[in-house]
C-alpha positions as a Markdown table, in Angstrom:
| # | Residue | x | y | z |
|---|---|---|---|---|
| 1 | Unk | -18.0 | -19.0 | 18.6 |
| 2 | Unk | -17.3 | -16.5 | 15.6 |
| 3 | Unk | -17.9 | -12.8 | 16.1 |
| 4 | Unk | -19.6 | -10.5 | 13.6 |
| 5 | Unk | -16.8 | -8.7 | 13.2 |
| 6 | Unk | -14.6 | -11.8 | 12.8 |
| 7 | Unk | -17.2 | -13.5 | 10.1 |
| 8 | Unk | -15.7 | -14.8 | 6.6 |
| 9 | Unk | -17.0 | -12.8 | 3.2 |
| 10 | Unk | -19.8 | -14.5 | 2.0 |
| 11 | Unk | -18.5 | -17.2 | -0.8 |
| 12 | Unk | -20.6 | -15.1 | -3.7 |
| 13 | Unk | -19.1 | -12.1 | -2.6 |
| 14 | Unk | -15.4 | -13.7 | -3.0 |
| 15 | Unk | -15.9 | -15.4 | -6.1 |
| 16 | Unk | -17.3 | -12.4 | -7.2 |
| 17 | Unk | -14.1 | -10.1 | -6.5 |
| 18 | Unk | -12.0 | -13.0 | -7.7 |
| 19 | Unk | -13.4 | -13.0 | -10.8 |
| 20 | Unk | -13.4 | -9.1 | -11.2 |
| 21 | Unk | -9.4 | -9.2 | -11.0 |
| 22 | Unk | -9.1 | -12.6 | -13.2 |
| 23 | Unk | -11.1 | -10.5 | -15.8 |
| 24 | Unk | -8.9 | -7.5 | -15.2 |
| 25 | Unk | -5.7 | -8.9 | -15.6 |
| 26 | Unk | -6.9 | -10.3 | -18.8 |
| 27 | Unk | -7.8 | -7.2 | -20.0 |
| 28 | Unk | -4.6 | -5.9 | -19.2 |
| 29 | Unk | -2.4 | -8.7 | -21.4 |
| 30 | Unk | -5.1 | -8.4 | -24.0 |
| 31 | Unk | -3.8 | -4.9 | -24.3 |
| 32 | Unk | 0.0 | -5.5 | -24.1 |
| 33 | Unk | -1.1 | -8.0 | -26.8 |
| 34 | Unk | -2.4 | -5.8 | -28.7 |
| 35 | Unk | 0.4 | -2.6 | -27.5 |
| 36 | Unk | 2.9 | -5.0 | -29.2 |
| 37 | Unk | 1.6 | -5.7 | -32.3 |
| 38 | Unk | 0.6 | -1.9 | -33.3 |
| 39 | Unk | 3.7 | -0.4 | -31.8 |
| 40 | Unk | 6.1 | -3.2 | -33.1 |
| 41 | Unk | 8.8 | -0.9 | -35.6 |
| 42 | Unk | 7.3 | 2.5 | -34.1 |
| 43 | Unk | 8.5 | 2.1 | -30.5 |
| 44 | Unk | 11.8 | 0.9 | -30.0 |
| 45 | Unk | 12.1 | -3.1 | -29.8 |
| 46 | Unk | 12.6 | -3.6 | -26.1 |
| 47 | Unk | 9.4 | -2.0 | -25.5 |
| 48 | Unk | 7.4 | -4.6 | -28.1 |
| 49 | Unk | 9.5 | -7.4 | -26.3 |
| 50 | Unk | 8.0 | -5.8 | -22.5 |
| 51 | Unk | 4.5 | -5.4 | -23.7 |
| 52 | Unk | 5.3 | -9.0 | -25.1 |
| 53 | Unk | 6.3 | -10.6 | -22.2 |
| 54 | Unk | 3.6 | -8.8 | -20.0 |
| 55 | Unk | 0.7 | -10.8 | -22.7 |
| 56 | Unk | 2.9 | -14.2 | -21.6 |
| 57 | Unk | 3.4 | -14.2 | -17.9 |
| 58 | Unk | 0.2 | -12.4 | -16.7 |
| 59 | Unk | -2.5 | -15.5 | -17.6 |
| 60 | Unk | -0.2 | -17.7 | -15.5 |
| 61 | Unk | -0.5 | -14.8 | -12.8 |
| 62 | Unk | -4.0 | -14.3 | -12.9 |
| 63 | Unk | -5.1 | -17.8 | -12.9 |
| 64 | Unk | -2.7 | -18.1 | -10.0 |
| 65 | Unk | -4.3 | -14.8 | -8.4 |
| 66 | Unk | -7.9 | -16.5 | -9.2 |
| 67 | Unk | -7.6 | -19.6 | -7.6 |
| 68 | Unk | -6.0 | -18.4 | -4.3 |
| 69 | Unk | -9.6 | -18.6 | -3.2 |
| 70 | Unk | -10.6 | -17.4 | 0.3 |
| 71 | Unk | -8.1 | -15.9 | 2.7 |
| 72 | Unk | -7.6 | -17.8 | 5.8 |
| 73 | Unk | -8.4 | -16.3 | 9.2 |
| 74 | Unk | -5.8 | -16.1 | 11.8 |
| 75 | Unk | -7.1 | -18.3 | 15.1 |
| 76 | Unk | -4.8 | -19.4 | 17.7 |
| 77 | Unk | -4.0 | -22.8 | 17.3 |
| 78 | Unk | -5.4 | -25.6 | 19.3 |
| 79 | Unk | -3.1 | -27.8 | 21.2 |
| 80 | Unk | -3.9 | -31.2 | 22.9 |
| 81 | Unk | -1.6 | -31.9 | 25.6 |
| 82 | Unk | -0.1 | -35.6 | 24.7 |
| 83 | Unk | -0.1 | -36.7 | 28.3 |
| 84 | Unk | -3.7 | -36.1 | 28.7 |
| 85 | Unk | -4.0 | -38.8 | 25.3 |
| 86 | Unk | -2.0 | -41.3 | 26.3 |
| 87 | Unk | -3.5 | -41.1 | 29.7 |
| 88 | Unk | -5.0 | -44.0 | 32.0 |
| 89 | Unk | -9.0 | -44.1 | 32.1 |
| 90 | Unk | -10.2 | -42.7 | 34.9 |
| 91 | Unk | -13.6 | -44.8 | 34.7 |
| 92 | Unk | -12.1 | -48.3 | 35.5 |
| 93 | Unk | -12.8 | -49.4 | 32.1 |
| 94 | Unk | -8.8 | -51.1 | 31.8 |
| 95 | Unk | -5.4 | -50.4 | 31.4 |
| 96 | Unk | -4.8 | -48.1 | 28.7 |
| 97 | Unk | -1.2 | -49.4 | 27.5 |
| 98 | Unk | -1.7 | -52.9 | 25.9 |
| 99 | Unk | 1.3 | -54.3 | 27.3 |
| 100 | Unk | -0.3 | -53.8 | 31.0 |
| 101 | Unk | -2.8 | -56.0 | 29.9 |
| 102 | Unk | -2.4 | -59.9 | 31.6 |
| 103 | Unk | -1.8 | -62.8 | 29.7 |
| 104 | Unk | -4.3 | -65.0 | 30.2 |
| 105 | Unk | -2.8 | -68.2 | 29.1 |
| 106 | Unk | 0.1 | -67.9 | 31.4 |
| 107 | Unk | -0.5 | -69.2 | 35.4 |
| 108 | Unk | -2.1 | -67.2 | 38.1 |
| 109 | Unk | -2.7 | -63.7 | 35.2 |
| 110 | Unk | 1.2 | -62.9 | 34.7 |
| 111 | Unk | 2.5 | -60.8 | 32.0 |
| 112 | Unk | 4.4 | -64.0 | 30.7 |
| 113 | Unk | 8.0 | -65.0 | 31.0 |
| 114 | Unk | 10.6 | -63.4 | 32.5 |
């Protein structure tokens, strides 16, 4: 059961504010592009170099930022107890373990030789 207060944001909503920040970060190298090429021999060199290696790494950064998609929500795990799987039927239906099963070519049912 999922509470109000526990509810995802709607998917149009996420991809929404996703977006937003993709389009941000853009904005932002597009500048640093464009901060290096007008300042490049008025600003000493390293800054250039920074604003150029801002324009390189951020599309890898946004696109990684974009495509994180929607945040998961912390539940507590679910846990099946292994003994209750490998347990025997309670119904009667048969033997869960195949080996308990009898050999039916061998005399009076046995489990074959021993």
């Amino acid at each position: 059961m999922i509470s109000i207060t526990s509810a995802p944001e709607p998917l149009a909503d996420d991809l929404a504010r996703r977006t937003r920040r993709y389009l941000l970060q853009m904005g932002i190298r597009t500048l640093c592009f464009v901060l290096a090429v007008v300042l490049w021999g008025v600003v000493p060199a390293w800054v250039s170099l920074l604003f150029i290696v801002g324009a390189v790494v951020l599309p890898y950064v946004a696109v990684l930022f974009a495509n994180a998609g929607r945040e998961r929500v912390d539940r507590a795990p679910t846990y099946l107890d292994t003994r209750a799987i490998s347990a025997r039927p309670e119904d009667g239906a048969g033997p869960a373990d195949p080996a308990d099963h009898p050999d039916p070519s061998s005399p009076r049912g046995s489990r074959g030789p021993r």
